[in-house]
N, C-alpha and C positions, 0 to 999 in steps of 0.2 A: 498411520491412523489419523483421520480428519477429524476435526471437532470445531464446535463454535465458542468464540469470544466476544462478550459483550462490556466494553468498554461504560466510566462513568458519565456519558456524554447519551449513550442510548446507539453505539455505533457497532454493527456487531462483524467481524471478521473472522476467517477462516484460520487455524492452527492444523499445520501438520507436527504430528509426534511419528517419534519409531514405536514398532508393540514392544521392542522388548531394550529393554538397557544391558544387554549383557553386548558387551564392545567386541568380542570376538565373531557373532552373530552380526554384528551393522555392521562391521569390515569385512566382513566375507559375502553379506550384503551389497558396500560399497564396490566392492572387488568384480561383481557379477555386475551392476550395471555401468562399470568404464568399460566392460569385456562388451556388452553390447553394442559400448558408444563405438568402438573402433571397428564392431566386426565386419572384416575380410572375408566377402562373399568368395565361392570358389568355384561359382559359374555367373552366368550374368543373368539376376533376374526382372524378368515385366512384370508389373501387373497390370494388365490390361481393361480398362471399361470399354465395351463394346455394348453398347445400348443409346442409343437418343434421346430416349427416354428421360434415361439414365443422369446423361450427362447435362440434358435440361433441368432437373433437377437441381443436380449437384452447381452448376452455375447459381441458381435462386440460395441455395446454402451458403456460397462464397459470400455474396453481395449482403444476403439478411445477417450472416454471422459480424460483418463489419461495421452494421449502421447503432448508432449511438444513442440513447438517452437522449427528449429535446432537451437542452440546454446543459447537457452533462457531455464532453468532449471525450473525456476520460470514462465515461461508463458506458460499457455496453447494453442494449438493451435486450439482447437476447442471448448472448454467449455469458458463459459462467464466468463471475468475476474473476474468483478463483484460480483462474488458466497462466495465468500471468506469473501470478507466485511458486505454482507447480513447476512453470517449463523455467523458472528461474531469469525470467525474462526483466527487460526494464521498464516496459510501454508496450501502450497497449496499439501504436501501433507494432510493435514487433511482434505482437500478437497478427495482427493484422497480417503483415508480411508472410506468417507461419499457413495462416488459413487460406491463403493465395497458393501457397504451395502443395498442401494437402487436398484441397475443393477447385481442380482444375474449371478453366471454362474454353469457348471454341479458341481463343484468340492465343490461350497460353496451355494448351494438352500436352504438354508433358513435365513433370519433375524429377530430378535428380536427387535422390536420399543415397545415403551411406551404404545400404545395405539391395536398395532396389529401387528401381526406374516406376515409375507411376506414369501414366500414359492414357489420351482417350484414343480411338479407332471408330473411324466407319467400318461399316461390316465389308465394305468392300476394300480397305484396307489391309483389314485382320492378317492375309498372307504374308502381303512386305515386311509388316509391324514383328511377327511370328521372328521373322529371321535376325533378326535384332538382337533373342533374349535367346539362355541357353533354356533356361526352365520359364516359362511363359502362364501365367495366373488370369483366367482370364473371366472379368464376369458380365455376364452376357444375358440382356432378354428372355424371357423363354416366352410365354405365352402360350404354359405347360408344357414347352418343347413340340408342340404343334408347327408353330410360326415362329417367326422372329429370328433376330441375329444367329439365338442359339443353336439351328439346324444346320448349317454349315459345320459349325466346329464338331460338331456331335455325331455330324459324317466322316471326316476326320481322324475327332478322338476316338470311337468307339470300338472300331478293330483295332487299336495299338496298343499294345500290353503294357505299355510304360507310362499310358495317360490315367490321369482319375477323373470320374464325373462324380459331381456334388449338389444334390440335389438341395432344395431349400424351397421352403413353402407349400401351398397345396397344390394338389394335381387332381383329377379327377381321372377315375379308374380306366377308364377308356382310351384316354390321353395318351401322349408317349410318355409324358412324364411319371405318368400312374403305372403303366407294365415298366420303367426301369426301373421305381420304388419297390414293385412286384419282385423282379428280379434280383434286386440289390439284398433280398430275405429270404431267397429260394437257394436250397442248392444246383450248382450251374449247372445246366444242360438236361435239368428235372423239369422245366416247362419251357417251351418257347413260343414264343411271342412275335406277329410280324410289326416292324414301327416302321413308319411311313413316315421318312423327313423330305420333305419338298419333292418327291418321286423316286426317292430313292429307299431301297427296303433292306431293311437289316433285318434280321430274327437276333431277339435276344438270346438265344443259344451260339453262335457265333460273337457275339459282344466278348472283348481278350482285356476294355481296360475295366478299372476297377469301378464299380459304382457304391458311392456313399450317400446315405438317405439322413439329415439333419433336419427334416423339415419339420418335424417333432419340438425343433429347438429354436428354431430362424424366422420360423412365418409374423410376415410383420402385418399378418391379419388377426383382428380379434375372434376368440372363439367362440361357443356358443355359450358362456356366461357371463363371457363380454360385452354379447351386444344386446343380451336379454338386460343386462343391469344398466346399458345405454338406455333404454328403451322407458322404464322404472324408475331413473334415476335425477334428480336434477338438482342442480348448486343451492343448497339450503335447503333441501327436502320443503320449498312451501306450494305444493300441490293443491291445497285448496283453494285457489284462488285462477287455478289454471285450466285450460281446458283439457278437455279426455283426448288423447293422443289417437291415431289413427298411423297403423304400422303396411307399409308398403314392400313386400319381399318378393327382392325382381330379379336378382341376381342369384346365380346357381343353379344346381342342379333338381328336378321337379323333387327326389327322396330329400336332402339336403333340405330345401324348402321347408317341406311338411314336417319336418324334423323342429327346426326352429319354430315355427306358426303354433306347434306343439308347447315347445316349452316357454313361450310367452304367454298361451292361455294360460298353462297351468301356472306360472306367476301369478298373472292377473286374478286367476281364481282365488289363491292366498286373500288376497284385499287387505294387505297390509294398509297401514296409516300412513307409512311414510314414502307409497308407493301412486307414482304417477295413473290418471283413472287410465283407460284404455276403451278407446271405442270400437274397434275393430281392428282386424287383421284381415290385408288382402293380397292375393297371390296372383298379381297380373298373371296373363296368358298373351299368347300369339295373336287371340280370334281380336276381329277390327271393334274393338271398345275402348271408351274411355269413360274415364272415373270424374263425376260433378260432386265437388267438393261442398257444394253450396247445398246441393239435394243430397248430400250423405248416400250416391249410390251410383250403379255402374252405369252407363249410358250406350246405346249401339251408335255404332257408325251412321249417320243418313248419308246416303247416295247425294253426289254431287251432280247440282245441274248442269247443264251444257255448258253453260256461260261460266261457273264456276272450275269445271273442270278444263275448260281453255287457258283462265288464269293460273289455273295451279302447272299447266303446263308450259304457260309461257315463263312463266317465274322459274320454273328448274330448268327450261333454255337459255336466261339471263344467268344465272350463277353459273351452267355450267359453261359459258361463255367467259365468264369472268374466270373461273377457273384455269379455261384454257391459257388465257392473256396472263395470267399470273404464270404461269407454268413455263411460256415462250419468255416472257421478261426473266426467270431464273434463270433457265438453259442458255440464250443469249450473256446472260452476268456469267457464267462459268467457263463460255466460252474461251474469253480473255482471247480474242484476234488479234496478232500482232499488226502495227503500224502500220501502214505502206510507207514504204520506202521506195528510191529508184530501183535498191535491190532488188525488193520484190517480183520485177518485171523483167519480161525479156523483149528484146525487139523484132517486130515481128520480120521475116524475112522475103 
């Protein structure tokens, strides 16, 4: 149990207690996490990040979890101070050291724990990497299981009875992700469904591994009283002095949408006191307009004159030139051609 200690100096620090004092309880307690500290895997596990994304991330988490308080060496400025005392550690950089090991980056993708290997993969890797581990964890992209890393494996895992697929987050119903959520609450072979992963077609009726649907618990999106009370909401409730907020909902599905655009009027209706004003709600479309912030209203496209529509085509000539060159400067960097040597050569006859 954590609790806070506020020293007579105004200095306030963190106390861990046990819940309970009865000693047979914290030794049988103690007992279960030395069992941990040792345990003897008895196949060889991965857990695999296979996402770019991903792993761009996760590098930004290494680097911000280590940087310090200006003028404070010893204090972090974004990690819990607390970490230190927990893992029983000395310093904080041995903290440091720990979050190098956990928050891989390109330079250092993989770590070695007691219990299992931590590993990043390109998606073109994923097969070699696979043969490494007996039991293989691996979390991957999805981009609802449409695109992304995750359609390889999901070609794979799907017909094998011994794999599980673990859904997480939203999908939309149409998605592949949405019919294996479909599926994951139907009983098997009571509806099937065709999924389309990168050309290749499974029917959910044929699907042998197991599918699990968490997205209920995992979605690291807020929901629809999350971002109505974003929207309502702001640091010290002083609203009067602010202007009336103007809501832009661009992203989703068109039902989805009007769902939301919904329950922010009827907020706004409320007119509570301690609630941001609201000047409108707009639901971009596809059709060529754009919105003038100035004149509070939608604006059409005007047709581009000659002379304008030359430069706009010379200008996506130029980037996609530059593109190019960027692209020849990678592939050239990956190359990696060995030396010449005399070896290299033969003489001609």
């Amino acid at each position: 149990m954590r609790s806070e200690k506020t020293d007579e100096k105004g200095k306030t620090s963190t106390i861990y207690q046990p819940f309970t004092e009865d000693e047979a309880t914290l030794q049988q307690a103690l007992d279960l996490v030395k069992q941990m500290r040792v345990f003897n895997p008895k196949m060889r596990i991965q857990v695999i990040l296979d996402s770019p994304s991903g792993q761009k991330m996760t590098a930004v988490y290494r680097r911000e979890l280590k940087r310090r308080m200006p003028g404070s060496p010893d204090v972090p400025m974004y990690r819990n101070g607390a970490l230190r005392e927990l893992f029983d550690l000395e310093s904080e950089d041995q903290v440091d050291a720990l979050t190098d090991q956990i928050f891989l980056n390109e330079r250092q993708n993989r770590s070695e724990f007691t219990s299992y290997t931590l590993r990043f993969c390109k998606p073109e890797e994923s097969e070699d990497v696979f043969k490494d581990g007996e039991l293989n964890i691996v979390l991957s992209s999805s981009g609802m299981c449409d695109v992304g890393p995750i359609v390889p494996h999901l070609v794979r895992e799907l017909p094998r009875s011994d794999s599980t697929i673990v859904l997480t987050g939203y999908a939309a119903p149409e998605t592949v992700g949405g019919k294996l959520r479909v599926a994951s609450r139907t009983v098997k072979n009571s509806v099937s469904e065709s999924l389309n992963l990168g050309g290749t077609e499974i029917t959910t009726s044929n699907i042998k591994a197991k599918v699990e649907d968490l997205g209920g618990y995992y979605s690291g999106h807020a929901d629809c009283d999350g971002l109505v009370e974003f929207v309502f909401r702001r640091e010290g409730n002083e609203t009067s002095s602010k202007p009336a907020c103007r809501v832009f909902i661009n992203h989703g599905d068109d039902k989805m949408r009007q769902a939301l655009a919904q329950s922010i009027q009827q907020r706004s209706d409320r007119g509570a006191s301690t609630d941001c004003a609201l000047a409108g709600i707009e639901l971009p479309t596809s059709a060529s307009a754009w919105f003038d912030l100035d004149r509070d209203q939608w604006m059409p496209d005007e047709p581009l004159s000659a002379q304008d529509d030359m430069h706009s085509m010379l200008l996506k000539l130029v980037l996609e030139q530059r593109r190019t060159n960027d692209l020849l400067t990678e592939l050239l960097r990956l190359q990696k051609l060995p030396k010449a040597t005399p070896n290299n050569f033969t003489k001609p006859k």
